[in-house]
C-alpha positions, -999 to 999 in steps of 0.1 A, spaced: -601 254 -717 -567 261 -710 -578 277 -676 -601 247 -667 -570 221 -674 -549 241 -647 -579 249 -626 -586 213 -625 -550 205 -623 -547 223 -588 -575 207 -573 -559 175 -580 -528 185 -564 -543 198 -532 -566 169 -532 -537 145 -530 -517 167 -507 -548 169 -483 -553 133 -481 -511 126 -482 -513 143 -449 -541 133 -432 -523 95 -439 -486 106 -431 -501 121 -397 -519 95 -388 -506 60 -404 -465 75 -406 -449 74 -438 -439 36 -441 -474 23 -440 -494 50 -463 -492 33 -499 -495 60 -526 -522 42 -548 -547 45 -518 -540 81 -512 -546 86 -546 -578 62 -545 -592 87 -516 -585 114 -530 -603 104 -562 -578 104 -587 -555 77 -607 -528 65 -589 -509 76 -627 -525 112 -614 -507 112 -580 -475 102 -603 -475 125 -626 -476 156 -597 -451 137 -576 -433 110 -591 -435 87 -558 -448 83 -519 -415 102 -512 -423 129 -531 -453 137 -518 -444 130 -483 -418 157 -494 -445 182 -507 -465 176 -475 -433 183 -455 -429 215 -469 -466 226 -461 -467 217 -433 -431 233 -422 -446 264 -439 -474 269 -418 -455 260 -386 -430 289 -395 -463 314 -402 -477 300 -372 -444 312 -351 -445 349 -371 -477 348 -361 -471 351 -322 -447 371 -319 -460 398 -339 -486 401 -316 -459 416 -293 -439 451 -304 -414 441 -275 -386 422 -286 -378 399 -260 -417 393 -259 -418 384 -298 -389 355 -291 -408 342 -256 -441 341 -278 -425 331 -311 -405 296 -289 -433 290 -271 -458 292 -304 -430 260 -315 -434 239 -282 -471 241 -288 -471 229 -323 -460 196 -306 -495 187 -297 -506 188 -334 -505 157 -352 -492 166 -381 -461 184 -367 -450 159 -347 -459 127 -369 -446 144 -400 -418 168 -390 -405 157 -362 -408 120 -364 -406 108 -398 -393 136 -419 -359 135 -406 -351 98 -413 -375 97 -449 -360 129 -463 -326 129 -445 -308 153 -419 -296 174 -445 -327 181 -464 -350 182 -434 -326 217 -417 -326 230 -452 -364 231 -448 -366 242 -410 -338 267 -418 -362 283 -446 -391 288 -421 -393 282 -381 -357 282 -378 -353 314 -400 -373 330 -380 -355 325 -346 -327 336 -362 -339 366 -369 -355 372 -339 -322 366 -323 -304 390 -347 -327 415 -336 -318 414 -298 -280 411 -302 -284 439 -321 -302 456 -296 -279 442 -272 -305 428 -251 -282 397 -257 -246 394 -258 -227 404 -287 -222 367 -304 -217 343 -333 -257 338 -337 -256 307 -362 -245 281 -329 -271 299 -308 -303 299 -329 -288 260 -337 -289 253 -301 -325 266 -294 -336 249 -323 -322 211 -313 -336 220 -278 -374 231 -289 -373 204 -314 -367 180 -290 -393 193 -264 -418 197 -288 -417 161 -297 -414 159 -259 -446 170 -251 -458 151 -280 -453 121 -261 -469 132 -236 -450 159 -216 -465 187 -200 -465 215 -219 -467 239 -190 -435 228 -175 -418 231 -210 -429 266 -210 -414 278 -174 -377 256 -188 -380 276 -218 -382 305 -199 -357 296 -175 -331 289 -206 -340 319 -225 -334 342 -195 -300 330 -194 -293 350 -222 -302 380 -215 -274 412 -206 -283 417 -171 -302 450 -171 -275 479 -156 -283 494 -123 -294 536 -125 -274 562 -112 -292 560 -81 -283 523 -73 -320 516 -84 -324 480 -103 
């Protein structure tokens, strides 16, 4: 019985986050009112209180997903590539496309920062898509296919930059072009590659 309280306790939980975000996506968080989420998802609105307390806590719950799966979405590319260079290329460019999903850029990039506050919203890039760009850009300073450098201003400079395309092509920007000045930026970086002995590039 135990088992079936907690079983059935889960279900509830993802039933109100599933419907939380569908709402958040596409309503924004000022006009999703938590008793209706919780009327959708078929529970009592004392239901959706007792797993988050309010609309904000669930909008924070759904935040959190939904940053989680961006950042497994971003490992996800660029470990298709062994190169390093390649795994940052696929890894930014992996971001910039998340900007056509609805969820991403309603939730994250939109409301998320002014609902849950600058401070809290980094502290949850920080633990996913913005921990792995750091990373990644660890990785090639210490390879020294980038310049020996303080990496903390560096990965937060990327970061402000894809953050703001993404939302960018959100709006209605061309992805393709955001692809070729993110290509453009991050070569900018790179140690120019040392002639041979021969005078050969």
């Amino acid at each position: 019985m135990a088992v079936n309280r907690a079983e059935q306790r889960a279900a509830t939980r993802r039933a109100l986050l599933a419907e939380g975000r569908r709402r958040f996506a596409a309503d924004g968080y000022h006009h999703v009112v938590l008793a209706e989420v919780a009327r959708a998802a078929g529970v009592t609105k004392g239901a959706a209180y007792h797993h988050f307390d309010s609309k904000a806590g669930l909008f924070r719950a759904v935040v959190s997903e939904v940053q989680h799966e961006l950042g497994e979405r971003v490992a996800a590319e660029a470990g298709r590539h062994a190169d390093l260079w390649e795994q940052l290329r696929a890894g930014c460019g992996a971001f910039l496309d998340a900007g056509t999903d609805p969820a991403v850029r309603r939730i994250l990039l939109v409301d998320a920062p002014t609902v849950l506050g600058w401070d809290e919203w980094r502290t949850l890039d920080e633990g996913s898509s913005a921990r792995h760009l750091t990373e990644a850009l660890e990785a090639l300073v210490a390879a020294g296919t980038i310049a020996d450098q303080p990496v903390e201003p560096l990965a937060r400079l990327l970061s402000g930059a894809m953050n703001e395309t993404a939302l960018w092509i959100a709006r209605g920007g061309d992805p393709g072009a955001a692809r070729q000045a993110l290509d453009r930026l991050l070569a900018g970086l790179r140690v120019p590659a040392r002639p041979s002995p021969d005078g050969r590039p």
